[in-house]
Structure formats: structure tokens, C-alpha cells
DOLO-978630 format. One line per 4 residues: number of its first residue (from 1); for each residue x, y, z of C-alpha. Coordinates in pm, 1 decimal, padded with zeros to 6 digits. Layout:
NUM) X/Y/Z; ...;
//
This chain:
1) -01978.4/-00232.0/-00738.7; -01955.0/00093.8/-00596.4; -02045.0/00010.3/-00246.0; -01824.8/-00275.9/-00203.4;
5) -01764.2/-00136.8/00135.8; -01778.8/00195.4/00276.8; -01639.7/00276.8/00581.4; -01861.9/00599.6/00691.0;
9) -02149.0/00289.3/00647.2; -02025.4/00067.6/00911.2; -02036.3/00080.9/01283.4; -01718.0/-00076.9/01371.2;
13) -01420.0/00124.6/01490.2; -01052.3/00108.3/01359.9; -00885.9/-00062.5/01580.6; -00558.7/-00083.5/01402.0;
17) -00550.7/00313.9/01531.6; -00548.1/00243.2/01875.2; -00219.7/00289.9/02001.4; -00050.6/00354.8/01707.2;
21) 00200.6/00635.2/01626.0; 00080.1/00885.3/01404.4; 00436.8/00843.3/01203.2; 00390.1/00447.6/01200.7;
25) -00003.1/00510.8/01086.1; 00127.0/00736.5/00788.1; 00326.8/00559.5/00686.7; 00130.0/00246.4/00675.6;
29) -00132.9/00466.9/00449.6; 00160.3/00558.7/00215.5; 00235.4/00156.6/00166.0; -00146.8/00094.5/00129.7;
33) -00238.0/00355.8/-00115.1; 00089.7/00298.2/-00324.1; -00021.5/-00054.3/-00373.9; -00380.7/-00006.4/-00472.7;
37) -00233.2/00283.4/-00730.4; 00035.8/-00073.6/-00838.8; -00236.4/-00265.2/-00877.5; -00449.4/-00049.8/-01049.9;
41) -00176.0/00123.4/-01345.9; -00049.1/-00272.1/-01360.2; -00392.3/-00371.2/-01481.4; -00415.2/-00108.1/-01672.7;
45) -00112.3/-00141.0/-01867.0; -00213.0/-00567.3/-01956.2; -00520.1/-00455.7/-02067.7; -00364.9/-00156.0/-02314.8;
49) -00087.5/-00454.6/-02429.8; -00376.5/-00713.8/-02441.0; -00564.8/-00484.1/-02666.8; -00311.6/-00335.5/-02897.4;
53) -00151.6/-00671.2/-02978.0; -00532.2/-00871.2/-03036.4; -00609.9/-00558.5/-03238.8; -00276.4/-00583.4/-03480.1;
57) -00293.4/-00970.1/-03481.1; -00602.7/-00947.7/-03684.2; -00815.2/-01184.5/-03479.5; -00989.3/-00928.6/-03354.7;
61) -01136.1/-00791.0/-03637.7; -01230.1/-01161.0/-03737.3; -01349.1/-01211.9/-03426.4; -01542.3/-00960.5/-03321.4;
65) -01735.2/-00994.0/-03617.6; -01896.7/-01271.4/-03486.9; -02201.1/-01358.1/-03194.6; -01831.4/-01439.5/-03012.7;
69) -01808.5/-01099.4/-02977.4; -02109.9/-01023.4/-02669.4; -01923.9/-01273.9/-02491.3; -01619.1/-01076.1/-02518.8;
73) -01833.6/-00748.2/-02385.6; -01970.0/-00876.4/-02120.1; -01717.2/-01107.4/-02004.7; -01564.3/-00815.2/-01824.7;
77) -01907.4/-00760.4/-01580.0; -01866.2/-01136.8/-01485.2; -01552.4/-01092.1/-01376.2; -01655.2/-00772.0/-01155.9;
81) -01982.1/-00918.9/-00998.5; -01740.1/-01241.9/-00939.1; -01529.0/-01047.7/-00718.6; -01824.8/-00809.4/-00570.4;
85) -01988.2/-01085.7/-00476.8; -01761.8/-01352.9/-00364.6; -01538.2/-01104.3/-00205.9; -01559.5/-01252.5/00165.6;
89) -01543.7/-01569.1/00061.9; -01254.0/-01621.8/-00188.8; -00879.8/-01619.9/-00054.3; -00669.0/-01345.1/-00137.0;
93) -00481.1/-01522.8/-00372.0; -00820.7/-01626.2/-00573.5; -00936.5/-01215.1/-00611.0; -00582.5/-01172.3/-00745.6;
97) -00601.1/-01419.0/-01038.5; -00922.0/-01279.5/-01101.0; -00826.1/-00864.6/-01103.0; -00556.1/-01033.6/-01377.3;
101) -00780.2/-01241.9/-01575.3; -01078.7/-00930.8/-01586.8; -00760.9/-00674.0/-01713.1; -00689.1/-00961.4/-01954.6;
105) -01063.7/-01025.8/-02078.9; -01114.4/-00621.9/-02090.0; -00766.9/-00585.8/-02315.7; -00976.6/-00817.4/-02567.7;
109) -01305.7/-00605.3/-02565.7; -01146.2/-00269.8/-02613.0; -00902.0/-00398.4/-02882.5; -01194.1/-00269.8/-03087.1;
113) -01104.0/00061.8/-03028.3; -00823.5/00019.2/-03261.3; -01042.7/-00085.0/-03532.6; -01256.6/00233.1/-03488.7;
117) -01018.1/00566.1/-03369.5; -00644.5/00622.2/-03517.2; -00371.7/00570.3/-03283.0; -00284.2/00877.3/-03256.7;
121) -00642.7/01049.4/-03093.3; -00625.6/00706.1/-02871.1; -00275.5/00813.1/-02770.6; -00387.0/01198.9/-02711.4;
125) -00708.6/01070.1/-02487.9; -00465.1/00860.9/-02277.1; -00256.0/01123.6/-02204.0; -00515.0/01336.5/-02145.7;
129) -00729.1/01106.8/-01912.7; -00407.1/01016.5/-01728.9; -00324.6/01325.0/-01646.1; -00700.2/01455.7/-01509.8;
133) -00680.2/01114.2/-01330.6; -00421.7/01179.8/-01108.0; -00534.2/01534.4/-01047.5; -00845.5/01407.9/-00921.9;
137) -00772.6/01093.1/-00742.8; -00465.3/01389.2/-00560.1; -00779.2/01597.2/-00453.5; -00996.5/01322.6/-00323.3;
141) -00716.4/01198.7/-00116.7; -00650.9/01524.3/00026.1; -00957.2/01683.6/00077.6; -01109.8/01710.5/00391.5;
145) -01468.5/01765.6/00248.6; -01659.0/01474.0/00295.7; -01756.8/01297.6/-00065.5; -01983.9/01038.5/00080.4;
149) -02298.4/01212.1/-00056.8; -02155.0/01325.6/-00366.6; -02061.6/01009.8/-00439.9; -02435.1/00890.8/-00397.1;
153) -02542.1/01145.3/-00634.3; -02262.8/01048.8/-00883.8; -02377.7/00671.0/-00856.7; -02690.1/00717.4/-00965.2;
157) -02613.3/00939.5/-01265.0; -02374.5/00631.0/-01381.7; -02724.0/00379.4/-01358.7; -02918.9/00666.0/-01493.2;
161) -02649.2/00707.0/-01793.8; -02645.1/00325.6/-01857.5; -03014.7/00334.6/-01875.0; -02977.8/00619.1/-02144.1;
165) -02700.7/00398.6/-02347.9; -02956.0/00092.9/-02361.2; -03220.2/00316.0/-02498.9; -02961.6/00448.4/-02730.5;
169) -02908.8/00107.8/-02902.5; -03229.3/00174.1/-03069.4; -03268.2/00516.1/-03113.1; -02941.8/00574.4/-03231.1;
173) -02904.1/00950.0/-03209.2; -02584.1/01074.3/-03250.5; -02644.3/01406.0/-03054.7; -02756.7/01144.6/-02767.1;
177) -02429.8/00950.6/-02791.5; -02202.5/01300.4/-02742.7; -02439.7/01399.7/-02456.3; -02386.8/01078.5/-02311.0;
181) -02008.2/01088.1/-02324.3; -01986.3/01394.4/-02228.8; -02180.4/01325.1/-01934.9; -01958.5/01013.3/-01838.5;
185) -01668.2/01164.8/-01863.8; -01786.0/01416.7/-01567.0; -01955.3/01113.3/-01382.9; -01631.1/00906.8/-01344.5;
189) -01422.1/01202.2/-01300.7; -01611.1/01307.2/-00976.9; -01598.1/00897.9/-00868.2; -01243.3/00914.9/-00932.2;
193) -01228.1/01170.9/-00619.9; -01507.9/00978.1/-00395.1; -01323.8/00633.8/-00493.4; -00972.2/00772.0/-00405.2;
197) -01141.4/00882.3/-00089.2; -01318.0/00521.3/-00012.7; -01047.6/00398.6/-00057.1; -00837.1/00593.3/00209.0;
201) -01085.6/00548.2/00460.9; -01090.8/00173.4/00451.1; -00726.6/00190.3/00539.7; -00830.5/00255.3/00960.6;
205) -01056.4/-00030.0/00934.6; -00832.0/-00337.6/00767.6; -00489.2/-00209.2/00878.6; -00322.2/-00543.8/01021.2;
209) -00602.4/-00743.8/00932.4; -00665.7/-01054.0/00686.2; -00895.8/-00820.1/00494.8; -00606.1/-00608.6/00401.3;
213) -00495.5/-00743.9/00039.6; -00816.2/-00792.2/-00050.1; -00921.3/-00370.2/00005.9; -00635.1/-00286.2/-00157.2;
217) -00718.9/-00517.6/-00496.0; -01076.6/-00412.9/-00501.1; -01018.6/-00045.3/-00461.1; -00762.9/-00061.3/-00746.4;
221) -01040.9/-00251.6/-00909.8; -01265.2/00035.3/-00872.4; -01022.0/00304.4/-01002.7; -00924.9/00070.6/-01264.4;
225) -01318.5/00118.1/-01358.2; -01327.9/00511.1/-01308.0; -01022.7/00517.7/-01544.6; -01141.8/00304.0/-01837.3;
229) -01461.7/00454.5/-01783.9; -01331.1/00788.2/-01811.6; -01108.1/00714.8/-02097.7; -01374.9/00506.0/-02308.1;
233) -01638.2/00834.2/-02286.9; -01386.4/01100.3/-02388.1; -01222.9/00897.1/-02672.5; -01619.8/00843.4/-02835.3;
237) -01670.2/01245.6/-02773.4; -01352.6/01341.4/-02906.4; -01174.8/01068.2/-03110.4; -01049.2/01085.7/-03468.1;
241) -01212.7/00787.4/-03640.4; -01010.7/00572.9/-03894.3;
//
């Protein structure tokens, strides 16, 4: 997911540079980044309304108590290798109804959380998570250190800390599971920075071009990620059960 596109990977140059005015080019960036942030705290507000109202309608306890609920889990990842995958090939319009209909899908698999934490500690995390968020995703769009290779790094502690998360299905060690949301919480902090960064970058390369709208969906995509991610890890480490 991460590497959906990378612009210090490609060879091309940005032509949508060439002959531009610096003012016109900033302001171009402004309009770009603005929407993928839209896009992003949209989704991110239907899922949060999604889940709170599935959670209080009581179908969620009912269903989730069911085999119906690993659909509902992993429904979410179909959605996100859907539009990995098929990225070149669907229309704009297409990745759109799918960003909506993966928020929509997510809303119903973290309605659990309602069932598990009090509102209040889910409230608190929010807050808090928002808040780091934006300081981050600030830094990694100003900074002028390169994150490319951090990023790399950060990557593959995310596969190494899903790896750790299977195995801790069936050991089910409690001073495993703190460890391991303690350690995601740092992991999609950092790709919060290197995403925000991606994600400016790609602006030179599909500036004026068909590619546009679809950039701009999957990098809110990818935040949308880094923020549920982020959120998920820190409520489990620091939550107040019900």
C-alpha cells in the first residue's frame, strides 16, 4: 500500500514545473494538499458516524458475534488492495466510490470499539491522536530532510509488527499486546511524516494531468490509514475498558 507511487522512485521529470511561476506552483500545492487533507478528515468523520451509530443500534453487538463478523474485519483490506491494485485502471470517479464505501465498511469494524473502551478514553485518544497527527503530517511537509529511507525502515517494522499480532492470536500475552501498541503507535506516527511527504512530492509529477484526482484520493487514503492506525494502537495501550 505504501508504495503506491513514489516519486524519488521514478525517472520521469515534472513537467507541470516547466515554465511555471513559482506563485502559480504554490499555490497549486496549497489546492492539492488541502484536498487530500478533505478527503482524508471526510472519511474519517463517516467512518467515526458509521461506527458510533452501528455500535448504539445494537446490531453490532448481535452481529459481531457471529462468523459475519471476519467479513466485517477484513472487508476493509479488500477495499485497499482494490484500489492499490486497480489504481491505473479504474476512472476517477470509480476510486472515489470506493475511498467512500472502505470509510463506510471500516465505520462497521471499529464500531466494536464501543463495545470494548468507554466513550470517554475513546474521546481522550481522538483528541490526542488528532492533535500529534497534524503535528507530524506539519513536519513532514516542511522538512527538507529527505524521509525516503526512513520511511523504508518504518515499512518494514509495520510487516514485522503484523507478523508479531498474528503470533499473538495464540500466544496471547498481554505484555506482548502493550509492546505491540506501543510500538504502532511510533510506527504510524513516523509514516504520518514520510506519507505527508509522498504525498507532496507527487504533486510536480501529476500537476495538470489525468492522474491528478486519483493522487490526491489515494494519498488521503494512506493518511486515512496512518491515522486509524495510530488511533487504534494508542486506544488498546491506553484505553479505559467498559
Amino acid at each position: 500500500m505504501q508504495n503506491w507511487s513514489d516519486p524519488r522512485t521514478t525517472t520521469a521529470s515534472p513537467a507541470a514545473s516547466v515554465g511555471v511561476p513559482r506563485a502559480a506552483r504554490d499555490a497549486g500545492l496549497r489546492s492539492y494538499m488541502l484536498s487530500v487533507y478533505n478527503y482524508m478528515a471526510s472519511g474519517v468523520l463517516l467512518t467515526g458516524i458509521v461506527a458510533l451509530l452501528f455500535a448504539s443500534s445494537g446490531f453490532a453487538a448481535q452481529v459481531l458475534s457471529t462468523p459475519l463478523r471476519w467479513v466485517i474485519m477484513f472487508a476493509p483490506l479488500g477495499f485497499v488492495m482494490a484500489m492499490s491494485f486497480g489504481l491505473n485502471r479504474m476512472k476517477t470517479s470509480t476510486l472515489q466510490t470506493l475511498y467512500w464505501a472502505f470509510a463506510v465498511v471500516m465505520g462497521l469494524s471499529m464500531s466494536s470499539i464501543f463495545l470494548v473502551f468507554t466513550g470517554t478514553s475513546i474521546a481522550q485518544t481522538f483528541f490526542a491522536v488528532a492533535a500529534a497527527f497534524m503535528g507530524l503530517s506539519l513536519w513532514g511537509y516542511t522538512t527538507k530532510k529527505d524521509l525516503s529511507g526512513f520511511g523504508t525502515f518504518l515499512i518494514m517494522g509495520v510487516v514485522g509488527l503484523f507478523v508479531a499480532m498474528l503470533l499473538n492470536l495464540f500466544i496471547q500475552s498481554t505484555a506482548m499486546q502493550l509492546a505491540i501498541s506501543a510500538i504502532g503507535v511510533l510506527l504510524f506516527a513516523g509514516l504520518t511524516a514520510y506519507d505527508t511527504q509522498k504525498i507532496k512530492s507527487m504533486y510536480a509529477y501529476v500537476a495538470g494531468t489525468d492522474m491528478m484526482g486519483k493522487v490526491v484520493i489515494m494519498g488521503a487514503l494512506n493518511l486515512y490509514l496512518d491515522f486509524i492506525n495510530m488511533f487504534t494502537f494508542l486506544l488498546q495501550f491506553m484505553g479505559n475498558r467498559e
